[in-house]
C-alpha positions in Angstrom: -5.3 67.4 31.5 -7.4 68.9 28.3 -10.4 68.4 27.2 -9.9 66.0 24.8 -7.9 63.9 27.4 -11.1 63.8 29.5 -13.6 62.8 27.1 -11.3 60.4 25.3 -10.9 58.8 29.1 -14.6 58.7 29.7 -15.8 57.0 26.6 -13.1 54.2 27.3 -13.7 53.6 31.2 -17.9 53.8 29.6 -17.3 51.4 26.4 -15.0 49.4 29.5 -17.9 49.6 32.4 -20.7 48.1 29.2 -18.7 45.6 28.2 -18.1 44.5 31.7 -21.8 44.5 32.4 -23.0 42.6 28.9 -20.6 39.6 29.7 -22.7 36.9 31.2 -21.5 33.2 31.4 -23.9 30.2 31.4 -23.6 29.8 35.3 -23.9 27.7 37.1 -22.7 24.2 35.4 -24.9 21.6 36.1 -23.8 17.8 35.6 -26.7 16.0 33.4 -26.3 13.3 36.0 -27.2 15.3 39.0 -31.0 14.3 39.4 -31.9 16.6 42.3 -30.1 19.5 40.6 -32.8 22.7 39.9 -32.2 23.9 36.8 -32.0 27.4 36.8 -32.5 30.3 34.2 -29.2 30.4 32.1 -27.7 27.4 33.8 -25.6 24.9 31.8 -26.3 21.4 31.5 -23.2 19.6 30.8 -21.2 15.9 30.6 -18.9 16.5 33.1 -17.6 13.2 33.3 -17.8 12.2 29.0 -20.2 9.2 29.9 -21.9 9.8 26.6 -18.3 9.4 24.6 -18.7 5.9 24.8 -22.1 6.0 22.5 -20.4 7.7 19.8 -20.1 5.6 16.5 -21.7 3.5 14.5 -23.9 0.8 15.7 -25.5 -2.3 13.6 -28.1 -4.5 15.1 -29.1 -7.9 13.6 -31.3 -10.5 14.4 -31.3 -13.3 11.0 -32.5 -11.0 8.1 -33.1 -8.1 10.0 -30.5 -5.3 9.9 -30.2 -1.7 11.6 -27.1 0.6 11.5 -27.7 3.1 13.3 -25.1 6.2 13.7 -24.6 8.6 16.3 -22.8 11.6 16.2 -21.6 13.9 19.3 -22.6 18.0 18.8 -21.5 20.4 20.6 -23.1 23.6 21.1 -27.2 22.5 20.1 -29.7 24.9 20.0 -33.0 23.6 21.2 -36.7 25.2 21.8 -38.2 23.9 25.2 -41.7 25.3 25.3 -40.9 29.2 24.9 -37.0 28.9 26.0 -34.1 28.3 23.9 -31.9 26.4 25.4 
């Protein structure tokens, strides 16, 4: 092999070897159910079993001339600040 072969090789099984190392998944999955469950730095809290589907819509309270509607929406993905810990 040449030179160039070498080098060319290296900088791929390097850029190969980083990219391996940077890829972290949110592990482990948690089920927001489980109340004895210690939640863990870069665990995942999740609805495993879509119990919170069933809130989705919109919802209208009344009670004579009182009215609420009130609206809920699922979002996936939310960022939120927990003391100094985005979660």
């Amino acid at each position: 092999m040449n030179n160039k072969t070498i080098k060319m090789r290296n900088i791929i099984l390097i850029a190969l070897l980083g990219i391996t190392f940077a890829c972290k998944a949110q592990n482990p999955i948690i089920s927001i159910h489980d109340k004895n469950a210690e939640i863990i730095t870069d665990s995942y809290l999740k609805d495993i079993n879509y119990d919170l589907d069933k809130f989705v819509g919109t919802w209208l309270y009344t009670n004579g001339n009182t009215s609420l509607i009130s609206s809920l929406n699922k979002r996936s993905k939310c960022i939120m600040m927990i003391g100094m810990r985005i979660y």
